[in-house]
C-alpha positions in Angstrom: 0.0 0.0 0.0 1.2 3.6 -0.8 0.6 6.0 1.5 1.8 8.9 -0.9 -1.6 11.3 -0.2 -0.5 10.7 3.8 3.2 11.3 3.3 2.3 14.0 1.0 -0.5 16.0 3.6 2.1 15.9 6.4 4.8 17.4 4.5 2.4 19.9 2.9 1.4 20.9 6.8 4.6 20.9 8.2 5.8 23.4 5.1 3.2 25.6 5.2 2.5 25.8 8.7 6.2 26.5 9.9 6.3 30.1 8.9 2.5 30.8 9.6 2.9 29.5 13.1 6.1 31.2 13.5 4.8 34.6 12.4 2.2 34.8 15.2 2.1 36.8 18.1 2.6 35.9 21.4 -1.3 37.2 22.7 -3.0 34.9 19.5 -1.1 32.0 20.8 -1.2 32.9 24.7 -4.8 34.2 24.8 -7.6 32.8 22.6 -9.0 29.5 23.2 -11.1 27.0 21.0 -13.8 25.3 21.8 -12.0 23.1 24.4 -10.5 26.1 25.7 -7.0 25.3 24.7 -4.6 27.7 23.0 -2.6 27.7 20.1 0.1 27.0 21.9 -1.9 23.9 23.2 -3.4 22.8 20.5 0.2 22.6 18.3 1.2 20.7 22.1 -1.5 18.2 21.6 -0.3 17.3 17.7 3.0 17.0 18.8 1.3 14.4 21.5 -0.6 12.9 18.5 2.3 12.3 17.1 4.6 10.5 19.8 1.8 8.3 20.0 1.2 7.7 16.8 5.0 7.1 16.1 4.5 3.9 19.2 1.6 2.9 17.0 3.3 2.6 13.8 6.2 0.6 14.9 4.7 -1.1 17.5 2.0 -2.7 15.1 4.5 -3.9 12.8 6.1 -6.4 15.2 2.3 -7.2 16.9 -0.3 -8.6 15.3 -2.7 -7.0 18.2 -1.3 -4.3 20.6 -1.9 -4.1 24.0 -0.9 -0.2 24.6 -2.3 2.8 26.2 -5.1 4.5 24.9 -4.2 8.6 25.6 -7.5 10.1 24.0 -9.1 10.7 27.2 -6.2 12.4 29.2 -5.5 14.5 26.2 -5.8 17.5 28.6 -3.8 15.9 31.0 -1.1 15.5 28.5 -1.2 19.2 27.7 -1.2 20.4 31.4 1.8 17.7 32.6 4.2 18.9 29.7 3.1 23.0 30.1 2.8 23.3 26.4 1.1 26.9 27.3 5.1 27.9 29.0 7.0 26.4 26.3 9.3 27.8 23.8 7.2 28.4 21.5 9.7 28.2 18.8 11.1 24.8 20.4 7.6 23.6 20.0 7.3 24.5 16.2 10.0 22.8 15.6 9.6 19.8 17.5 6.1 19.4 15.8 7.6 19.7 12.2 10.6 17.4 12.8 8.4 14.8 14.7 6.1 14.2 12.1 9.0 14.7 9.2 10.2 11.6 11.0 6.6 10.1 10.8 6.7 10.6 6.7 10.4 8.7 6.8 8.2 6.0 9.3 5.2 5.4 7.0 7.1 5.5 4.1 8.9 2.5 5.3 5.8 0.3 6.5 6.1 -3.5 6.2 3.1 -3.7 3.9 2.1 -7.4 5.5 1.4 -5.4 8.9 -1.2 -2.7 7.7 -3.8 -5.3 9.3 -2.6 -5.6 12.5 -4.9 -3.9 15.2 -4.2 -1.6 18.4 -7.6 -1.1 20.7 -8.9 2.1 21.9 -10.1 2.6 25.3 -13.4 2.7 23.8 -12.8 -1.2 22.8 -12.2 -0.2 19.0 -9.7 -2.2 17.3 -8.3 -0.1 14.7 -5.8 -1.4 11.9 -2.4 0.1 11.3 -3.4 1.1 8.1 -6.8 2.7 9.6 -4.8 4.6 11.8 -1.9 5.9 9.2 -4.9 6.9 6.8 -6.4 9.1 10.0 -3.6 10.6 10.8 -3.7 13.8 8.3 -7.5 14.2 8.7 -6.4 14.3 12.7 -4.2 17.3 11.6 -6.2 18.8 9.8 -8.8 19.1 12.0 -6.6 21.2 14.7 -4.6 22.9 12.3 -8.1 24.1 11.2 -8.8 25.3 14.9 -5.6 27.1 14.8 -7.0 28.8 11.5 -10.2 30.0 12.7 -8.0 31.2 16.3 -5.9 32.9 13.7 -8.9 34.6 11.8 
């Protein structure tokens, strides 16, 4: 399977995005809040958590056929709040977001094709395949980085 539309999206994001997230001002990413109530700062925070977890995910599944590994969905703002994302350097966390999932293109790029089947479970009881899960990753961008936008506007 070719994942070249996934690949693609994520370096399309990261390209874009850099310099548009770099460019704002401290008070848009401090101070206005989605419907969550987390700020730019956070939100960018919780992709880059999206993506550590994502990267277990992608590995992990290709030497288990079913994974037995933590499900962070419902601590996301636990996540958020233990790592201070809203204190960070924000340039540390621009960068840390682009080069983590720049690593995640080099990652699914090089996907044992015989493991896209093999299934992780959500807390929810879910199983979702590897190749489920690779797919969603760019819509699970898109989605925040579309927050970000409308914070922006």
């Amino acid at each position: 399977m070719d994942f070249i539309h996934v690949t693609n999206g994520i370096l399309g994001y990261t390209r874009f995005w850099e310099p548009e997230l770099s460019n704002l001002t401290e008070e848009t990413i401090t101070i206005k809040r989605n419907h969550q109530n987390r700020s730019i700062r956070q939100i960018l925070g919780h992709l880059i958590d999206s993506a550590a977890n994502n990267h277990q995910r992608f590995i992990r599944l290709q030497y288990c056929k079913e994974l037995v590994f933590p499900d962070y969905q419902q601590d996301n703002d636990l996540w958020i709040a233990l790592q201070d994302y809203q204190q960070a350097d924000w340039h540390n966390t621009i960068q840390l977001w682009k080069y983590y999932n720049l690593h995640l293109v080099q990652v699914i790029r090089s996907v044992n094709p015989e493991c896209l089947g093999n299934t992780w479970t959500n807390f929810e009881g879910k199983s979702i395949t590897l190749q489920q899960m690779i797919e969603g990753y760019t819509r699970h961008m898109a989605l925040h980085l579309a927050e970000i936008r409308e914070l922006i506007d």
